[in-house]
KEGUDREN-998639 format. One record per residue (C-alpha): residue in one letter; x, y, z. Coordinates in steps of 0.2 Angstrom, whole numbers, plus 5000, padded with zeros to 4 digits. Layout:
KEGUDREN-998639
aXYZ/...
***
This chain:
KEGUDREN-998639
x503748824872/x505348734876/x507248804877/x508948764874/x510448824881/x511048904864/x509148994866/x509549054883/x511149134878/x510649204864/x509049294873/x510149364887/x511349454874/x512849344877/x514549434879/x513549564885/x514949674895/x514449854895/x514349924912/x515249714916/x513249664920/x512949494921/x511749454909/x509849494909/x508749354915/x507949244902/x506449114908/x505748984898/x504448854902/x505248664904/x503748594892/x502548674883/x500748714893/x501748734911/x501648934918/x503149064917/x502949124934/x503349304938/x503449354957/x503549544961/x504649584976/x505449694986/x507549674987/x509049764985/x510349774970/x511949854963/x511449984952/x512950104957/x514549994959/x515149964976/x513250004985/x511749924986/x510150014982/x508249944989/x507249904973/x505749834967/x505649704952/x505149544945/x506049374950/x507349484960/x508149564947/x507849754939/x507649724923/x506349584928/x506649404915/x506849414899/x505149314890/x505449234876/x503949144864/x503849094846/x502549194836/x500649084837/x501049044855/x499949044871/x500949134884/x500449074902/x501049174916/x500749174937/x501049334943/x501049334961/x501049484971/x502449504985/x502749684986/x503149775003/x501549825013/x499649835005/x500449864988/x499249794974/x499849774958/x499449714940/x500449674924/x500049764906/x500849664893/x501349824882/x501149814863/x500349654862/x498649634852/x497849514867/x496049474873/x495549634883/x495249534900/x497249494900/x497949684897/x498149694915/x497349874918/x496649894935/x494749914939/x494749914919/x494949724913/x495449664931/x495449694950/x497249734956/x498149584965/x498149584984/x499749554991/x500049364993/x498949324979/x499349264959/x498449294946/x498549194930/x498749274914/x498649184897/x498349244880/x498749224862/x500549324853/x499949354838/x501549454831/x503349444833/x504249604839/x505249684853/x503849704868/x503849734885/x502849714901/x502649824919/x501349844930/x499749964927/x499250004945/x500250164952/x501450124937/x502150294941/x502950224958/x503150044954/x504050044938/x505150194945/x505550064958/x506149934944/x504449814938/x504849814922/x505449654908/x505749634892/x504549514880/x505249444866/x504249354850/x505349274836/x505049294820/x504749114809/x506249174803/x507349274812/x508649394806/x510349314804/x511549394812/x512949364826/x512649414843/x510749484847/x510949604862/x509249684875/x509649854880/x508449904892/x508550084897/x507950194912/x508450294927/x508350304944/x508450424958/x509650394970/x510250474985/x512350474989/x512250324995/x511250234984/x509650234990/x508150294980/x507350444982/x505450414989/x504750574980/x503650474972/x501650584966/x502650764968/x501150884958/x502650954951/x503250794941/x501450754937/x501050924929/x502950954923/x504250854914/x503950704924/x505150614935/x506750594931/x508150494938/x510150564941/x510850374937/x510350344919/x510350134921/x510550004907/x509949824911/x509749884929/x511449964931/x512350124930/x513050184915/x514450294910/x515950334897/x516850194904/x515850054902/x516149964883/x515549834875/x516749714866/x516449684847/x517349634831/x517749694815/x516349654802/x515049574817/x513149604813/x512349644828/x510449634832/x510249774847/x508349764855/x508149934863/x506849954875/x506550134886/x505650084902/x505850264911/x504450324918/x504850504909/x506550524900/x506750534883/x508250474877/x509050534860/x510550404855/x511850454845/x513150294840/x514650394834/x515550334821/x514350174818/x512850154805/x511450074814/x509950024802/x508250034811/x507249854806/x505849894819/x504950024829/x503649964841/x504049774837/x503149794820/x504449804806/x504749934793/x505849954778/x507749954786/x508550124785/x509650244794/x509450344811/x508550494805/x509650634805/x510750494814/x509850504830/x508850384839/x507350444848/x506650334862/x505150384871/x504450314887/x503550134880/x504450134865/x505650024857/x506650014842/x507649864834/x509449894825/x510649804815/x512149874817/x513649784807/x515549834815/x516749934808/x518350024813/x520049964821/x520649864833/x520649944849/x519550114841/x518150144856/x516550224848/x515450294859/x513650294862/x512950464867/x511250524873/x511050694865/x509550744876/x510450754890/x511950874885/x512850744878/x513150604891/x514150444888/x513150284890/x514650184886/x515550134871/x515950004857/x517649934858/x518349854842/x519349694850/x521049644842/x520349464837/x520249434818/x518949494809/x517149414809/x517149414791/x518449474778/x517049554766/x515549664774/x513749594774/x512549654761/x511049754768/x509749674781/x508149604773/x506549674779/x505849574793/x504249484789/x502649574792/x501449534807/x499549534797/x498849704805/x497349744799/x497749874786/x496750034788/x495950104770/x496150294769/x494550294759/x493450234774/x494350314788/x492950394801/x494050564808/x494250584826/x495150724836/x495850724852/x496550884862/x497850884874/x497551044886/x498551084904/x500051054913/x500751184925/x501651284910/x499751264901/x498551404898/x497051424910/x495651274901/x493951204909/x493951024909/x492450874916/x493050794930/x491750664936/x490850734924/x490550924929/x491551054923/x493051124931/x494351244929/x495951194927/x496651284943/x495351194954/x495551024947/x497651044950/x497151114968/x495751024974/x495950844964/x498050844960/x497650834942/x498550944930/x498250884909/x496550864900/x496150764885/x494550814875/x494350934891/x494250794902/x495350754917/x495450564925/x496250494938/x497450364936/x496150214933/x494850294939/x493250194946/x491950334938/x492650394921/x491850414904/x492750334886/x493350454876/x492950374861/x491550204855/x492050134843/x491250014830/x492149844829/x492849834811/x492950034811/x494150104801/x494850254814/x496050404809/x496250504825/x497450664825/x498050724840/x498150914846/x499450944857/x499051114865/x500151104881/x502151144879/x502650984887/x503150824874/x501950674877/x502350464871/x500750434867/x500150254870/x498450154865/x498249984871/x497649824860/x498249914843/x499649974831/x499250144820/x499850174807/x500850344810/x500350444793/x500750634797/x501750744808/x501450934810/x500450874794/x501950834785/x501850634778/x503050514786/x504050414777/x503550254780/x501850244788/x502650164803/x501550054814/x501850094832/x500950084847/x501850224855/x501950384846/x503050554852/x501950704852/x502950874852/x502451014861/x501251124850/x501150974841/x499950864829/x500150654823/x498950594812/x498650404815/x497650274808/x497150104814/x495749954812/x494649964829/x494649764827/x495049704846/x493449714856/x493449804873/x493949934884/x495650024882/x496750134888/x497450284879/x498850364889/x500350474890/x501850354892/x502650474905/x501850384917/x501750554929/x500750654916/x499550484915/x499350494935/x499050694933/x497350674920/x498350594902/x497350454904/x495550394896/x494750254888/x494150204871/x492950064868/x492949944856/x491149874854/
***
């Protein structure tokens, strides 16, 4: 995997001026077979302008390097642990369909790594997409913190368009002056809403109604959105613009328009757009998160320059499939899976270590809040039971019960699923995902092909809810 310049720029979104950021990081290996090397550190940056805030990320920058590789090739990457203290840490590759021994889960398909240690990952990228990666071990703290990047695959044949741009979006928790908040594993957050940052942040900095973007009339952009937040939800509105969604997950679908022109982005998720300019030279059209009363990430500011074009685009092509194993609706083997607890939840009896509990005396004794099939975990615990076997080659439709009040990114490792029904309803398109947003008093009907052999999580994607019992295993044998 080798880079040019040209590359470079065009993975760190060049021009790039919301929030005036210096573009993200992009790393590339100088010749093909040589390891990316990812160091996780601790460091301080300028999330708020004018003040410093202590952080913790990859290659001393929050977002971490942008990872760019061509669909079919071998990522190799050193990970070496530098974190303050005894902090162990791992890396999950999120989205990617890899061998189960690279997926960087703790006491699962690795032993965390020890400070001053490096461990090397290498696997197969078998699809193109928008992915990302973060660690796995006490995720809730460390990708508060800022260990989080963005993965990239080309397609064999990208998209044309003009400028490509990564959004990556989260929060932090900041005191006055900048420091973060160290309120990490309050029972509150993991049995509540999660935790949730007062500085919404994109590419590691603040964001806010005065921060624009630069573009011209009749440019095609490509915009990578990915939400790394621990537990907000954000629901973007791009007034006055007509963004078509190409992707969700990193797996194509059929382009069309925001539904209900809203874009829902769950914890884990992330969703590709093209969005082609329009409007007038100097016109400012603003991009809102709706979930949170209407705030103002920043805005899209039409430059005075001449047009891009005199005439506007036809309508994106479809990007190429990746070859997912198709599931057939006349084999599928129905599985269920119940979501109880949470500190809004009814009274429920779970196992924890395999004996029955009451919920009340798992949240007392053990810190645990959620069940899932009336069993509650702790995060990566050594002593847990799978969920779900599996049969290699299985075709798997698996509905999920949402009996809590709380809204819950549901994540499963190693696969895409079809998403086939909501609230029993038929979804459009069938999306594949690997991330799917189950409402509160909810149901999502999936389907998938249990074809990657091994152990795998299945978890909330608010990380806080997977620390507090939304987290489990299915095997794959």
């Amino acid at each position: 995997m080798t880079f040019s310049r040209r590359d470079i720029l065009k993975t760190t979104g060049a021009g790039l001026s919301m929030l005036a950021l210096p573009p993200v990081q992009a790393q590339g290996t100088p010749q093909r077979g040589t390891p990316l090397k990812l160091r996780a550190s601790a460091f301080s940056q300028a999330v708020r302008p004018g003040m410093r805030t202590d952080v913790w990320g990859f290659n001393g920058s929050v977002p971490g390097p942008v990872l760019r590789f061509r669909r079919g090739d071998t990522a190799r990457i050193a990970v070496t642990n530098e974190l303050p203290g005894k902090a162990t840490t791992t890396v999950h590759w999120h989205g990617i369909r890899l061998a189960n021994a690279m997926d960087g889960v703790p006491h699962v398909t690795q032993e965390p790594i020890p400070n001053g240690r490096t461990f090397d990952y290498e696997f197969t990228l078998p699809d193109a997409g928008t992915f990302w990666y973060h660690p796995h071990q006490h995720s809730f703290e460390q990708v508060a913190r800022g260990l989080y990047g963005t993965l990239i695959v080309e397609e064999d044949k990208p998209l044309p368009v003009d400028r490509e741009l990564v959004w990556v979006l989260s929060d932090f928790k900041l005191l006055p002056n900048g420091r973060q908040v160290s309120d990490f594993g309050r029972l509150a957050d993991f049995g509540g809403g999660g935790r949730l940052g007062n500085v919404f942040t994109l590419n590691g900095r603040e964001t806010g109604p005065d921060n624009s973007l630069e573009v011209r009339r009749g440019e095609r952009l490509r915009v990578r959105l990915v939400n790394t937040a621990t537990a907000r939800i954000f629901l973007l509105d791009f007034r006055g613009q007509k963004p078509l969604i190409v992707a969700y997950d990193g797996q194509p679908v059929d382009p069309h328009p925001l539904p209900q022109g809203l874009l829902l982005l769950g914890p884990g998720q992330r969703t590709d757009v093209i969005l082609d300019i329009d409007g007038s030279p100097g016109q400012s059209f603003p991009v809102i998160d709706r979930r949170d009363k209407g705030y103002q990430l920043g805005a899209l500011v039409v430059s005075s320059k001449p047009a891009v074009r005199a005439r506007p685009l036809a309508a994106p092509a479809a990007l190429p499939r990746n070859a997912l194993p198709e599931p057939d609706l006349g084999k599928l083997e129905e599985h269920y899976i119940v979501f109880e607890g949470g500190l809004l939840g009814k009274p429920a009896i779970g196992l924890l270590d395999g004996k029955p509990h009451k919920l009340p005396d798992i949240i007392r004794e053990q810190g645990l809040s959620w069940t899932m099939n009336y069993q509650a975990e702790h995060e990566h615990a050594l002593m847990h039971t799978p969920l779900f076997r599996f049969r290699r080659g299985q075709h798997i439709a698996l509905k999920m019960i949402n009996e809590t009040e709380f809204e819950h990114p549901m994540h499963l490792h190693g696969h895409s699923f079809r998403v086939l029904r909501v609230n029993g309803r038929p979804t459009q398109f069938s999306e594949w995902r690997d991330t799917v947003m189950l409402g509160p008093r909810a149901t999502v009907d999936v389907a998938f092909v249990a074809d990657n052999p091994g152990e795998w999580m299945f978890h909330c994607h608010i990380l806080e809810h997977a620390a507090g019992g939304m987290m489990g295993t299915v095997t794959v044998e």
